[in-house]
C-alpha positions as CSV (number, residue, x, y, z in Angstrom):
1,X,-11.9,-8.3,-33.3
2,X,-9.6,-6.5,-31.3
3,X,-10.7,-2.9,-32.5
4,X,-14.3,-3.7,-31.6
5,X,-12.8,-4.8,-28.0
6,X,-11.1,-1.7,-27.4
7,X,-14.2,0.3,-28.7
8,X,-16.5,-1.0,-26.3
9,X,-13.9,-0.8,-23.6
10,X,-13.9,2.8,-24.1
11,X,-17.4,3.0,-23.3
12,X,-16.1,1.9,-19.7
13,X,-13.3,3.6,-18.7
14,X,-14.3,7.2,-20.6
15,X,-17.5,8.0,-17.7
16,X,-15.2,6.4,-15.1
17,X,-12.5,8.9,-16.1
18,X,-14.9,11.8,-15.9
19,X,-16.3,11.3,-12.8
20,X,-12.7,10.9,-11.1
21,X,-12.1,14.4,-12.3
22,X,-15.6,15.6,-11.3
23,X,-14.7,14.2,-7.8
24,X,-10.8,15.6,-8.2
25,X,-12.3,19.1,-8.7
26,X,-15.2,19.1,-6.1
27,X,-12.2,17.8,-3.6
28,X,-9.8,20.5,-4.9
29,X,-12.8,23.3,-3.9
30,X,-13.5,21.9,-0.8
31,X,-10.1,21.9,0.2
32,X,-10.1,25.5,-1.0
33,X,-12.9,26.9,1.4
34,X,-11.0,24.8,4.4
35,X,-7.8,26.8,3.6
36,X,-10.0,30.5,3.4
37,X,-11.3,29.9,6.5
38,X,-8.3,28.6,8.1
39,X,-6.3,32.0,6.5
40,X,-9.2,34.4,7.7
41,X,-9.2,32.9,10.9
42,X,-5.4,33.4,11.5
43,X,-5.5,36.5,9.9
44,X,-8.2,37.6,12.8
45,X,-5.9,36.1,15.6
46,X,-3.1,38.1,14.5
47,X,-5.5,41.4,15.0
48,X,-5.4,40.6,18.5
49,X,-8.6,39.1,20.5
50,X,-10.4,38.7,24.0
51,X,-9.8,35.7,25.8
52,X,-13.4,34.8,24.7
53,X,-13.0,35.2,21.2
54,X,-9.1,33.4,21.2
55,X,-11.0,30.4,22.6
56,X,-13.3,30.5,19.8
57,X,-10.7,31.1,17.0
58,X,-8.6,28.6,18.8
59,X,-11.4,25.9,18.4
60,X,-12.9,26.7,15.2
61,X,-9.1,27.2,13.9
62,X,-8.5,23.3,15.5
63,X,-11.8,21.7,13.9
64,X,-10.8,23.3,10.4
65,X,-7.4,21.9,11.0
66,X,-8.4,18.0,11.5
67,X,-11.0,18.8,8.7
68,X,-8.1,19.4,6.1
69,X,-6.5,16.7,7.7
70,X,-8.9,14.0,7.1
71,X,-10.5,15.2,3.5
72,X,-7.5,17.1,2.0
């Protein structure tokens, strides 16, 4: 009785346990892309910038920041 329990409580927890990874690994990328962006844009604001472009870099560098923040 119990090995018929635990085989049909397999068939619950195996699909929840794949799509915790699925959502580990689509977390994992995003988190990826965030930390690109946030390297190319420091890498640009080392280079040196106009007072128009800093304020861009500055805000894009601030919203990618609080992104990581919150879904990291």
């Amino acid at each position: 009785m119990q090995r018929r329990t635990l085989f049909w409580l397999s068939f619950l927890w195996v699909p929840t346990a794949i799509a915790s990874r699925d959502k580990r690994s689509d977390k994992k990328k995003k988190c990826d892309a965030i930390n690109r962006r946030l390297k190319k844009i420091e890498s640009r604001m080392r280079a040196g910038y106009s007072a128009k472009q800093g304020r861009r870099l500055k805000e894009n560098r601030r919203e990618l920041v609080l992104r990581r923040f919150r879904e990291c």
